[in-house]
N, C-alpha and C positions, 0 to 999 in steps of 0.2 A: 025286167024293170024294177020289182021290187028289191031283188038284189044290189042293182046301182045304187037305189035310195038307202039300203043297209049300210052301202061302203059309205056313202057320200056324207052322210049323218055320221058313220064311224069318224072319218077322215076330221072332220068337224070336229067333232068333243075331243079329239089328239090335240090339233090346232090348240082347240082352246086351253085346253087343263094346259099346252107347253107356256102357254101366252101368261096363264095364271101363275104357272110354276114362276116364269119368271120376274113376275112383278111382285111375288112374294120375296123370291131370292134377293132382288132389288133393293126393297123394304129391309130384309132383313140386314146389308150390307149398308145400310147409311146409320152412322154411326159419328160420337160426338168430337169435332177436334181437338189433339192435345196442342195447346200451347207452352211454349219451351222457352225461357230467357240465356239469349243465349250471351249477353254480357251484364255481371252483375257487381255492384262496387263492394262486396265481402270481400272477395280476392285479392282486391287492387291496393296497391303500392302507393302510400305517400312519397309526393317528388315536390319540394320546394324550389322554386323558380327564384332567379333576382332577373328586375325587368331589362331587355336586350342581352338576354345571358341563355344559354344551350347547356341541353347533354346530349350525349348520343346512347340511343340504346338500341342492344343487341338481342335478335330473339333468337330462341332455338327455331320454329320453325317459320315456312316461306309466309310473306304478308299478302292476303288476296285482299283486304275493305281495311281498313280504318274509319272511326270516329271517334269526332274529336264535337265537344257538347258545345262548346266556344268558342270558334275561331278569331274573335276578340281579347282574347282573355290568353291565349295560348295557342300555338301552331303547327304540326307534324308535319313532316318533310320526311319522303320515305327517297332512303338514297338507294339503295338496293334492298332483295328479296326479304334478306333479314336484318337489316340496318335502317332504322328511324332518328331523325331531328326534332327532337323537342324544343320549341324557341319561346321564350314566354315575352306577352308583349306588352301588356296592362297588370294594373295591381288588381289580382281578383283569385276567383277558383274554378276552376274546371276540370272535367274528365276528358281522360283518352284511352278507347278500345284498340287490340287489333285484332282483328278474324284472320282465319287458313282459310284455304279454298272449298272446306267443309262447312264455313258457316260457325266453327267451333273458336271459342274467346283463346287466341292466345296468351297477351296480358292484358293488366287494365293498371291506370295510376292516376291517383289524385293529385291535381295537380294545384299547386296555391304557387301565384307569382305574389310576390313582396318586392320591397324597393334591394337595390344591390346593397349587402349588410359587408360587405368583403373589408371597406375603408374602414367603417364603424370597425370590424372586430380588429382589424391592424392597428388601429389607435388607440384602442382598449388592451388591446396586447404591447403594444412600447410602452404607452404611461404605465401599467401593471403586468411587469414580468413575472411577479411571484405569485399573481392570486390567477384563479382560476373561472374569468368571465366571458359565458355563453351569450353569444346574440341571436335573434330567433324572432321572424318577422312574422304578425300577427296582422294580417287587411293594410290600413294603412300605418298603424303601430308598431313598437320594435319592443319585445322584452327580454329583460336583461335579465340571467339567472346564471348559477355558479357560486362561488366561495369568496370571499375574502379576507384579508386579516383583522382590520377593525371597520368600526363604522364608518372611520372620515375617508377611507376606500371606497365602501360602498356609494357615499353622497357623490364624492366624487367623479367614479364611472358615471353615476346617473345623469350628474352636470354634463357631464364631456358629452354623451350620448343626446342628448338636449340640443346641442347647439347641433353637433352632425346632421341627425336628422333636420331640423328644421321644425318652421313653423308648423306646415301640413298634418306632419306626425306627431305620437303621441306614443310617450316613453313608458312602458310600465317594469318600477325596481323588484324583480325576485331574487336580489342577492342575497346570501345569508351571510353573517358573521362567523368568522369559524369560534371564536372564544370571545364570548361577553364576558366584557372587564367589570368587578363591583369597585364602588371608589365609596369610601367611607369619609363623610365630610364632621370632621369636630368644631364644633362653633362654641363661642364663648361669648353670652352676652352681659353685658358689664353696664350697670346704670346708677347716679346716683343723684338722689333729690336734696336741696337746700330748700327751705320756708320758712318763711320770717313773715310775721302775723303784728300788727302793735293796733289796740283799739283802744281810744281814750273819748270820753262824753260826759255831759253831765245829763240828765235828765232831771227839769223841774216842773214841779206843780205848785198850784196854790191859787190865791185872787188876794187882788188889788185893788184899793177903791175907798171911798169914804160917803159915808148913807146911803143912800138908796144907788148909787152910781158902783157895782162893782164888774171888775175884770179875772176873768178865770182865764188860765192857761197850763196847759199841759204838755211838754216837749218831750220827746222817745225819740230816742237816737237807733234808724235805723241799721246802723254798720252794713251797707248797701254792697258794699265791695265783698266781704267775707257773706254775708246772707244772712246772716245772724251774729245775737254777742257769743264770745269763746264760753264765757262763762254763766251762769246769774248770782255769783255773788257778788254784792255792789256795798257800797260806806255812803250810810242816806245820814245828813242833817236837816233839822227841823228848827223854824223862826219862827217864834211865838208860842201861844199858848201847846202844851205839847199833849195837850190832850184835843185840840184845834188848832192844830196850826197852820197858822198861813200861808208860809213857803216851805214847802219842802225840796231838797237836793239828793238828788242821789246820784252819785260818782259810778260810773263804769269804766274802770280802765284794766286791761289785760294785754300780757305779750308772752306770743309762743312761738318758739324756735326749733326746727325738727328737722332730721334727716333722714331719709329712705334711702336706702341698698340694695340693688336688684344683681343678684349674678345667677346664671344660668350658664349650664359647660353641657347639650345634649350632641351626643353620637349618633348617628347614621351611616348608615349601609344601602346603600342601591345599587343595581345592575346599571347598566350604561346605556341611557338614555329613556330610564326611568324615573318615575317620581317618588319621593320619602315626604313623608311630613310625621313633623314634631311638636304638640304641644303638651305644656306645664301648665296648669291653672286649674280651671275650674271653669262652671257655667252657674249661670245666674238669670230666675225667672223672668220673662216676659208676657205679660197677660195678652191674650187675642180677644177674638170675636166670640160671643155669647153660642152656646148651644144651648136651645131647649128643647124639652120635650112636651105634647104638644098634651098625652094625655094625663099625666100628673103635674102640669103647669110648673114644673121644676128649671131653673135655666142654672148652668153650669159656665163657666169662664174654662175659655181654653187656653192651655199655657203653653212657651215657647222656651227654647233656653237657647241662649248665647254664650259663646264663648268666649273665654278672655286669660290671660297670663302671657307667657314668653311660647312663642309661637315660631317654626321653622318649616319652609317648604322648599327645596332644591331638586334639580332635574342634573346631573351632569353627565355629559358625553364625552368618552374617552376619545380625542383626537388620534394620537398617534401615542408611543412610548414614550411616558413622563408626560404628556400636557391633556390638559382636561380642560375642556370649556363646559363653564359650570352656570347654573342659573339660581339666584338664590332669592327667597323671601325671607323677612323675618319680619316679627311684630313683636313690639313690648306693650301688654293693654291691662288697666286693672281700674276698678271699680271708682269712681267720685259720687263727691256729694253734690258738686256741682252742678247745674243746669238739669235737675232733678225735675221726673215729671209726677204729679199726684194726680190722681183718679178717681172720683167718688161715683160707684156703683152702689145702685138699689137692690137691695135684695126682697124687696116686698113687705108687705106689713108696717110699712115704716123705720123699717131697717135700711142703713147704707153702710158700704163698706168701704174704706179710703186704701186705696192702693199706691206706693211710692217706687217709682221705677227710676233705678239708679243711671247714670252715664258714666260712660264708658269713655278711659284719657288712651289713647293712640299713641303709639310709634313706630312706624313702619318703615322700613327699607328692605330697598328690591333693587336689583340690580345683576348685567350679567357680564361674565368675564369669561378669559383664559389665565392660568396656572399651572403652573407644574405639578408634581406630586409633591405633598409635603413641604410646600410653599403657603406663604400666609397674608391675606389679605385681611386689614385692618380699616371698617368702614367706620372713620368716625370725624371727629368735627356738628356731631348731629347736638348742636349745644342749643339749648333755647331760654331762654332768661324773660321773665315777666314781670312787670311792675304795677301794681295797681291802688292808688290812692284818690282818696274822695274827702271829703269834709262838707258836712252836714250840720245847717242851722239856722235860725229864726232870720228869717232876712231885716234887715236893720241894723240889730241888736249883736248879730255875730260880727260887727263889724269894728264895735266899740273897740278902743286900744286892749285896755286891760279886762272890763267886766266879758268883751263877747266871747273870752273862752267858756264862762256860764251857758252859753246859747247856741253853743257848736260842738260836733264832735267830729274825730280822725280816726279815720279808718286804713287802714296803710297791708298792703300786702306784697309780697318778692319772691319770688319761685326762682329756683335755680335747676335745669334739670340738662345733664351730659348723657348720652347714650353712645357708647362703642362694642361694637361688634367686630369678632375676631374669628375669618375662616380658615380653617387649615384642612384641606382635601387629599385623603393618599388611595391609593389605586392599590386594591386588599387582596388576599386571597383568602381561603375557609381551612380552620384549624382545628386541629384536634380540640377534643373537650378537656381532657387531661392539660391541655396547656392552657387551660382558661381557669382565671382565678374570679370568686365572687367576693360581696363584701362582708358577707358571714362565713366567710374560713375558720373555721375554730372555733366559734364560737359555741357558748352553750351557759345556762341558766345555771344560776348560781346555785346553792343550798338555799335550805330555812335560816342553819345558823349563820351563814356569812351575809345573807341577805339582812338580816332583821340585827345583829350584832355592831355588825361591819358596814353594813350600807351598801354593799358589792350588788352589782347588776350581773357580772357575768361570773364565772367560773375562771380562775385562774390556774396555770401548769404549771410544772416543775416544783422544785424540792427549795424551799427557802433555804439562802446561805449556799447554795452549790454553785462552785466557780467554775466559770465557762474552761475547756481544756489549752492550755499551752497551746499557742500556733508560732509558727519559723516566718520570722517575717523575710520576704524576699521583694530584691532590688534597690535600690542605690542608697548609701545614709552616708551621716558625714555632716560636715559643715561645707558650705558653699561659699568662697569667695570672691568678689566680682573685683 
């Protein structure tokens, strides 16, 4: 009996320790899973599509799964083991896998359907045999990249491609130029002033009257037309006592006649379809707005400057060989006394200070054209002619036959002003330096004694009295009879 109970208790802890063995071994054997991708878009093949347009592709090994990320967007058709149909059906993007019967990524490609570019690039190919333009479809866009020979190519293709596509799409130009043209535009501008000024008045004072009944009057001729008299010197007589006297006259009459001259000849250089600008003058202040500061109660005037003289800004684009469509501005502006504004600022303490801010006479033209190289366009007819006369005096009195010339004055003024501008644009290339000449070649400062003796500014060469050498004159002489 006891013996059973020895085996039956043994038999037991066998059982058990296997039972334990194997729920440890269990335990021991659960363990974390690997996850594995088994198609990934590093490898894969961009494939541009045009919509209802195929390729066929071939694998090396047999197709067991495909997929495909948007069967909207794009379609696989598997014709046999290792032959697929790619069909693309909408404008968009999508992937397509293929697996082996292992599970393992055969290929993979990126696939982007665009609109069909084939017509676009045929008609970009007839109009431009000689230039070299890519078409290359972007969603619903198209962009154009590649070479060309000048710009009015590139505008070009991008028109053509514009209407092709249509409204829907949306054209972007990545053509380049192969050689940007410089075109150097010489202008000449040419102005010239006529004025003619005549001011005549008399101004009088004095009184009038007998005993206790007297009349004062005093007339100043404001010469309203001109702003002022030209001069102050004037021829005054005096009636009566001349130490008191009663009437005094003083005569103001002056006449000035003047000519102004503007020419300006400036040069430019720009690349093709670039901007240049040109001016000659100067600038001239304009007061602003007040700064101060708050802990030394000091305020300062802020000042502006404007510019003014012969003024050029042009853009031109090299069309083709020889022709340039050109854009030009010009301006002729220089300083008046006219329509002048004055300012009286406080400086504090009782101080003011008067500030006189000039205006500015205008002449501008703008305008755009085509020309050839080396061709010259003459903008002129810009003629403008002004008359301005007034007369000023005691009303009444200025009417008399002979005496109201005493009671009146004339003010008379006439501007004559012509402006012509002269373009001439050529299409340049870049030169040695050696073949460029400045305007101080040779030159060089004189001595003490040819300066101070002689009056000489520069330095003069050569050997006084030495004759230039014998030259063979060649080509036709003789007398010509007609």
């Amino acid at each position: 009996m006891n013996s059973r109970l020895i085996h039956v208790a043994s038999l037991a802890m066998t059982v058990t320790g296997w039972i334990a063995g194997c729920g440890l071994a269990a335990a021991a054997d659960q363990r974390v899973p690997i996850v594995e991708v088994a198609g990934v878009e590093a490898g894969s093949r961009f494939l541009p599509l045009g919509i209802g347009k195929s390729i066929v592709v071939d694998l090396p090994q047999d197709i067991k799964d495909v997929l495909v990320a948007n069967p909207r967007i794009a379609n696989a058709v598997i014709r046999s083991a290792r032959r697929a149909y790619l069909i693309g059906v909408e404008v968009g993007q999508t992937n397509v896998f293929f697996f082996d019967a292992a599970g393992q990524q055969i290929a993979g490609f990126e696939i982007a359907v665009t609109r069909d570019l084939n017509s676009l690039q045929g008609a970009l190919k007839q109009a431009f045999p000689g230039a070299d333009v890519r078409v290359e479809g972007v969603g619903n866009g198209v962009m154009l990249s590649g070479t060309v020979a000048s710009a009015l190519e590139a505008q070009q293709a991008y028109d053509l491609a514009v209407k092709l596509v249509g409204e829907g799409g949306r054209v972007a130009n990545g053509i380049n130029v192969k050689s940007r043209e410089q075109v150097m535009l010489k202008v000449t501008v040419a102005e010239v002033q006529r004025e003619v000024i005549k001011q005549l008045g008399i101004d009088l004072s004095g009184n009038v009257g007998y005993g206790t009944s007297v009349l004062n009057f005093n007339t100043s001729n404001p010469f309203s037309v001109q702003g002022q008299a030209l001069t102050s010197t004037s021829a005054r007589a005096a009636l009566g006592d001349p130490a008191n006297p009663r009437l005094t006259a003083t005569i103001r009459a002056m006449e000035r006649a003047g000519m102004i001259r503007t020419l300006a000849e400036p040069n430019l250089t720009a690349i093709s379809g670039e901007t240049a600008t040109f001016i000659a003058g100067g600038e001239f202040p304009v007061p602003g707005g007040l700064t101060c500061d708050p802990t030394t109660r000091t305020c300062q005037v802020s000042v502006q400057f404007k510019k003014f003289g012969v003024g050029l800004n042009f853009t031109p684009v090299v069309l083709s060989e020889g022709r340039i469509s050109l854009k030009v501005n010009t301006e002729v502006s220089e300083l008046s006394n006219e329509n002048t504004l004055t300012l009286e600022q406080s400086l504090g303490l009782g101080q003011t200070q008067t500030l006189t801010i000039p205006s500015v006479r205008v002449r501008r033209a703008e305008t755009m054209l085509e020309i050839p190289s080396g061709g010259s366009l003459a903008m002129a007819g810009m003629i403008q002619e002004q008359t301005k006369q007034q007369i000023n005096g005691v009303p009444g009195l200025m009417e008399l036959p002979v005496l109201g010339a005493l009671f009146k004055s004339r003010d008379y003024v006439n501007r004559q002003t012509e402006l012509v501008v002269i373009v001439t644009p050529y299409v340049v290339r870049a030169v040695a330096q050696k073949d460029l000449s400045r305007p101080d070649d040779g030159y060089a400062d004189a001595a003490d004694p040819p300066a101070m003796l002689l009056g000489r500014f520069n330095r003069l060469y050569g050997v006084a009295g030495r004759t230039e050498p014998r030259q063979t004159y060649h080509g036709s002489h003789g007398f010509i009879l007609d």
